[in-house]
N, C-alpha and C positions, 0 to 999 in steps of 0.2 A: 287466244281461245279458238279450238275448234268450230268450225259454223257450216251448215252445209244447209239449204232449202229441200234440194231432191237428191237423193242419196240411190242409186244403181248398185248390188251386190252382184259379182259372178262367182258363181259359185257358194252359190247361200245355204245350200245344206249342211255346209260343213259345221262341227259341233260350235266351232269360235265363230267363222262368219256368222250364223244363225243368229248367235249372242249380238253378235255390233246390230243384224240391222235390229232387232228390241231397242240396240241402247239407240240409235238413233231415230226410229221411231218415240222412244221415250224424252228426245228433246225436240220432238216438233215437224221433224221434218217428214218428208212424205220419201217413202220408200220402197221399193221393189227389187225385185233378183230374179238369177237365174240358175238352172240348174242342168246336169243331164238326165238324171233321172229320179221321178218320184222318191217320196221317202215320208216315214213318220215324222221328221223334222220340219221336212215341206208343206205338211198337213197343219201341224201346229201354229209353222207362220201364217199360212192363211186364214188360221182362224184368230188370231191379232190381228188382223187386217192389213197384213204384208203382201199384193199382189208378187206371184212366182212364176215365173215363163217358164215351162219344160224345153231344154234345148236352147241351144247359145245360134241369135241372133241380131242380122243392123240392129230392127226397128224394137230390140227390147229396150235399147235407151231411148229413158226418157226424152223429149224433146228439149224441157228445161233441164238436165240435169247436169250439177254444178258440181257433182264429185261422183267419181267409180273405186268400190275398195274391189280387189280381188283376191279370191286365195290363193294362199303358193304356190299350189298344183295349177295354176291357170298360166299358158302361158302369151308371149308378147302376140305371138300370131293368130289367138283368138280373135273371132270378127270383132266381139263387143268390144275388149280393149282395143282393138286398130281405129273403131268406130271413132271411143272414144280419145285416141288421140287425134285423129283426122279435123274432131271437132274442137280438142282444145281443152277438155273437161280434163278436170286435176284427177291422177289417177293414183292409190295409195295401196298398195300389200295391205292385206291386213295382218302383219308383223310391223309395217311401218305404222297404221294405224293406230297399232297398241302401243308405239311408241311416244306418238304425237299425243293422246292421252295421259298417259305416265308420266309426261312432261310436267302436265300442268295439277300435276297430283302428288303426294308424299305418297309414293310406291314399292309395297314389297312384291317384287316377281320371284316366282319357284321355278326353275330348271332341273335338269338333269334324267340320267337313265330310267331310271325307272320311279314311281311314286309321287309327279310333279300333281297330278287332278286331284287325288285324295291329300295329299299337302297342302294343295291350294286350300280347296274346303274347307279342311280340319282351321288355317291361321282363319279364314273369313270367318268360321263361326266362332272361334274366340272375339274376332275385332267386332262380329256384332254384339254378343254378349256383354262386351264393356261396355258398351254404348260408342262405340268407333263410327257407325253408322258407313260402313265403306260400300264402292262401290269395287261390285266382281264380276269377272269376267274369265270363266272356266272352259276348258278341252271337257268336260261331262255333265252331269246332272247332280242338281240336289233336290230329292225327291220333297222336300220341305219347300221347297224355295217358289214361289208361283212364276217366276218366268223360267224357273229351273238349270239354266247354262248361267244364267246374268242374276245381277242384283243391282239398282241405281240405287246407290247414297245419296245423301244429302250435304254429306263431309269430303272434307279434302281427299280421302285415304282412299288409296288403289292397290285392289290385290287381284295378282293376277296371275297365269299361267304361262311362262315364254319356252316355248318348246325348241329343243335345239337341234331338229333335223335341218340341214341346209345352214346353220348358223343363224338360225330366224331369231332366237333372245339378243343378238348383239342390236337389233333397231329396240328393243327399249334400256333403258337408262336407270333402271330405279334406287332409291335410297337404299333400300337393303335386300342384300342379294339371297336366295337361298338357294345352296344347291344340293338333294336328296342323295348321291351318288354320281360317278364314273364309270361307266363299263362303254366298252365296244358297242356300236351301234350305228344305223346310218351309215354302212362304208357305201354307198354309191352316192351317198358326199363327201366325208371322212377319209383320208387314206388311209390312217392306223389310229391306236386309240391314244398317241402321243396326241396325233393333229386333234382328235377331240379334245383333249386336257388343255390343249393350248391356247383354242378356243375356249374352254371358260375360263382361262386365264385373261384373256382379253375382255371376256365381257365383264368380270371381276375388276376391270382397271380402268372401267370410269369414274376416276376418282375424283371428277366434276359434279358428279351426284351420287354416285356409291361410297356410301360413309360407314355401310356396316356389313360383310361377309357373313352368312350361315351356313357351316360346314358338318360335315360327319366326319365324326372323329374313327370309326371305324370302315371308311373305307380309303382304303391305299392308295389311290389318282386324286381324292378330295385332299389326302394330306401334303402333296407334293406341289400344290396352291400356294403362292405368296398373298396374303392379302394383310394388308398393316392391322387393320381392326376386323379381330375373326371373332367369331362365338362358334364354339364347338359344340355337337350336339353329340347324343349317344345313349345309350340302354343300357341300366342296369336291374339288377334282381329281378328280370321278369318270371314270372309264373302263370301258367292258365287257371283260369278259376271256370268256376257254371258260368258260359254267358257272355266269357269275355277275356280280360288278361289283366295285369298287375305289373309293375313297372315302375323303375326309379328315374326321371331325368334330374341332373343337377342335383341330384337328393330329393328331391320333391316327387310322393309318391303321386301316382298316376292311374286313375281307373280307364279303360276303355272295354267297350260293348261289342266291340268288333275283333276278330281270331286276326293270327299273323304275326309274327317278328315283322313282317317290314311293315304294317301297322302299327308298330310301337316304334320304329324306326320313324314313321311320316309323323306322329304322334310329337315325338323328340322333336322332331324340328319344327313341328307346329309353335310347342310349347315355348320353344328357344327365341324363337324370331320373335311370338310377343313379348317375352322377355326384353328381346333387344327397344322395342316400341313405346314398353313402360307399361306395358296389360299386367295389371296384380296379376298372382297366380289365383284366385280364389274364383274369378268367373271365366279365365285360359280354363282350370282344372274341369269346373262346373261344363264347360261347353264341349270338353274332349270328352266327360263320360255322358252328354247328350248325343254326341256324336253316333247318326247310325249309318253311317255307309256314303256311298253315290254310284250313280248309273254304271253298270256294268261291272263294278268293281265288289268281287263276291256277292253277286246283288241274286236274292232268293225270287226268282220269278214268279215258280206259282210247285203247280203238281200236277203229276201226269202217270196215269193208267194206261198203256197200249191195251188194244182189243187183246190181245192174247191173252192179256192177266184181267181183264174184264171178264171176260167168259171163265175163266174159272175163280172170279170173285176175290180174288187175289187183293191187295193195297196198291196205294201210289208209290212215286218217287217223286222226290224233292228236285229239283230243275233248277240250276244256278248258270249265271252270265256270266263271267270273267273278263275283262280285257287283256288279260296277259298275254303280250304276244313276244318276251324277247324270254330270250332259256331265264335269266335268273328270275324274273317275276314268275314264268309258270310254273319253276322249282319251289318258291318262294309261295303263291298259292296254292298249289296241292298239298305242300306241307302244314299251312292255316287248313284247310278242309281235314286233313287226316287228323291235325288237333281235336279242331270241332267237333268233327264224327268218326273218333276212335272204334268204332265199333261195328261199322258201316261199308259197304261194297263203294268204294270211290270208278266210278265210270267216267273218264276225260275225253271227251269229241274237241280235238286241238284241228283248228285249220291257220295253219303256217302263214303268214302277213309277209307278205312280196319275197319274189323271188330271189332277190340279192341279200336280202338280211337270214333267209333259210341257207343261202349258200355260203355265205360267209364267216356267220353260226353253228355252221352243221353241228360241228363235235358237240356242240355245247349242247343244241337241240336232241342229241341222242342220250343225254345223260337225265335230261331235266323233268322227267317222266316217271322216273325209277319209283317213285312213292304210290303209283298208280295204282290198281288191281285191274281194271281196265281201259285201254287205249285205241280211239280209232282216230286215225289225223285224215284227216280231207284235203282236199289236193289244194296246190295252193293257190290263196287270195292274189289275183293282180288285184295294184294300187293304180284307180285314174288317172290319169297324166303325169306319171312315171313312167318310163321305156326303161326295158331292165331286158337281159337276156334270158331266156324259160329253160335252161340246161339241166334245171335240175326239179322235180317231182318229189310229192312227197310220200310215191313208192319207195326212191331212195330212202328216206328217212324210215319208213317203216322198217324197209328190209336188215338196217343197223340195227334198231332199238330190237328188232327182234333177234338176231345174232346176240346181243348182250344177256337176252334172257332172262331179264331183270322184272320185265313187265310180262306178267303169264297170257296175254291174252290181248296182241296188236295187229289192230288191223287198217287195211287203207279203203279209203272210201272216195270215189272219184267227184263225188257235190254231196250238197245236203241231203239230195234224195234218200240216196243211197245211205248215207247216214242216219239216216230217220228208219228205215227200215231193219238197218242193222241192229240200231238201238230195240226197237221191237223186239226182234227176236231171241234178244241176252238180255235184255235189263230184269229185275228181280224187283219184285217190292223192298221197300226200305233202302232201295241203291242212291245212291247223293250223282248225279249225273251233273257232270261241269261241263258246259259251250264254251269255250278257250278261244280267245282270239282277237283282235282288233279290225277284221273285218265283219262278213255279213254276218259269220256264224250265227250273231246272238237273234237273227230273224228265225233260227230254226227253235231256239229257245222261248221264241214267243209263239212261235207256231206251236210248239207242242202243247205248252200249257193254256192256251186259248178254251 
């Protein structure tokens, strides 16, 4: 069993770190972190009584402290980690973290390219529904949830989120795997999307505790997977309805309250993997049409009137978050949004998430837009403690999608500022305005509707 007294985070803002130190906090232990800079996450831990150091220093470790997790992105030359090896203190990733947990749990981890956070969710809130009583430990939010990233159980049962930049899902182990998709991603870990496949071919073949596979049957790199005991997921008959959408998994129809094909996709494998667990279908069904969403992911912020349509009395617009930041999820939600509001000006403010994944993406990034009516990309997000080479701007990007001609109306914006202003003076009442992105963007999203 894991045990720790004083527990040290670096890097605690992060959406997962933020989660451990709750769960560690919630067994006892007295905790603190650090960070580089403020954030709403930061705010929140310290109002659970999580002491947060701005800025990585010695003396943020504790004097007694008996363990250090850090995130990914922290590296060996950080003082805090040098500190704490100098001193001795056990020091664990928190990928190794979620592994040492998963261990001592009957664990289902979600992987893959795209759709791993709202997967996660969708199986958690079946497994509570049943009365599985698990403990969760998610990459976002449920707005339901009062610790919101986290959940403590009281039961064996671990559901969790293993993300596979860097290879980080190989340090956990769990009973049944699921994996959302295959696509290209992370190549400045990755050399091609063979070396991806291969990797979760490997994480697929701890057959010391992987006893059950969850696959998509419709996508091409998930089928070229050996795994002895598979369950296949997939969508059929879907239809939109008022509200939401319709769907067959296994034959078993399916209501959901949230727009998207790859919502009926995450849906699918939600439903499959309790299947594999032994969850009837009757409270699986009952908890996927409760299902409303989570943090960022088409999440309806609020509404927003620039002065300009203020003064002449004009209405609001509707102000949505997104996380989509790789081509197929942003293709994939602009196409949910143009469902939902068939009828409506779709305005996308996309800002591009690290420089290596826009560059290595490009094509794909210039096609993923087309559904738009209008588009402004913002230059792009550096990721902290990634070093990546900046060759490429998301002028470039602009300057293709407009040569395509597909999108009437693209433009480049060098920060939010400037995005915010542009947005002023085009937006229209009744426009459905998307923040796109997995970096800061979605702060301009809260800024406007504030």
């Amino acid at each position: 069993m894991i045990t720790a007294k004083t527990v040290h985070i670096i890097g605690v803002g992060g959406i997962g770190t933020s989660a451990v130190a709750r769960w560690w906090k919630g067994q006892g232990a007295t905790v603190s972190g650090s960070d580089m800079h403020t954030s709403a996450i930061l705010e929140d831990l310290d109002e659970a009584g999580i002491e947060v150091k701005i800025g990585h220093f010695a003396d943020n470790i504790p004097r007694d402290c008996d363990l250090v997790i850090y995130s990914a992105a922290v590296p060996a030359t950080n003082v805090e980690r040098q500190v704490a090896n100098e001193r001795g203190i056990k020091e664990w990733s928190y990928p190794k973290f979620l592994g040492k947990l998963a261990a001592e749990k009957k664990t289902i981890a979600v992987s893959g390219t795209n759709g791993k956070s709202t997967t996660t969710a969708m199986i958690a809130g079946i497994l509570i529904e049943a009365g599985y009583d698990p403990t969760v430990i998610l990459g976002t939010k449920v707005p339901d949830w009062p610790e919101k990233n986290l959940r403590i159980g009281k039961s064996d049962w671990f559901v969790v989120e293993a993300c596979e930049h860097m290879a980080n899902m190989l340090s956990i182990h769990p009973n049944t795997a699921v994996i959302t998709n295959i696509e290209e991603d992370h190549l400045d870990y990755y050399r091609d999307l063979s070396h991806i496949r291969d990797t979760f071919q490997q994480w697929i073949d701890c057959k010391d505790t992987c006893s059950q596979v969850v696959l998509n049957r419709d996508d091409a790199e998930s089928q070229k997977l050996d795994a002895k005991y598979v369950s296949w997921f997939g969508v059929d008959h879907r239809k939109i309805e008022d509200g939401g959408q319709t769907f067959d998994v296994a034959g078993v129809p399916v209501i959901l309250h949230i727009p998207g094909a790859f919502n009926a996709q995450n849906a699918a494998a939600a439903l499959t993997a309790a299947h594999v667990v032994g969850v009837p279908d009757e409270p699986a069904l009952k908890a996927l049409a409760d299902f409303k969403g989570t943090w960022r992911r088409f999440e309806h912020v609020g509404m927003w009137t620039p002065t300009s349509l203020t003064l002449r009395g004009a209405g609001s617009s509707d102000v949505y978050s997104d996380y989509a930041h790789h081509p197929t999820a942003c293709a994939g939600s602009i196409a949910a949004f143009k469902e939902f509001f068939p009828d409506r000006r779709l305005v996308v403010v996309f800002e591009p998430h690290q420089h290596s994944r826009t560059t290595e993406l490009f094509d794909e990034f210039v096609t993923a837009f087309d559904d738009a009516d209008v588009l402004l990309v913002s230059e792009i997000y550096e990721v902290a403690g990634r070093t990546e080479s900046k060759q490429i701007s998301s002028k470039d990007l602009v300057e293709k999608i407009q040569a395509r001609g597909t999108v009437k109306d693209v433009r480049f914006t060098k920060d939010q500022a400037e995005a915010e202003a542009q947005l002023a003076s085009l937006v229209a009442p009744q426009d459905v305005i998307v923040l796109m992105g997995a970096g800061s963007i979605d702060e301009l999203a809260r800024k406007l509707t504030q």
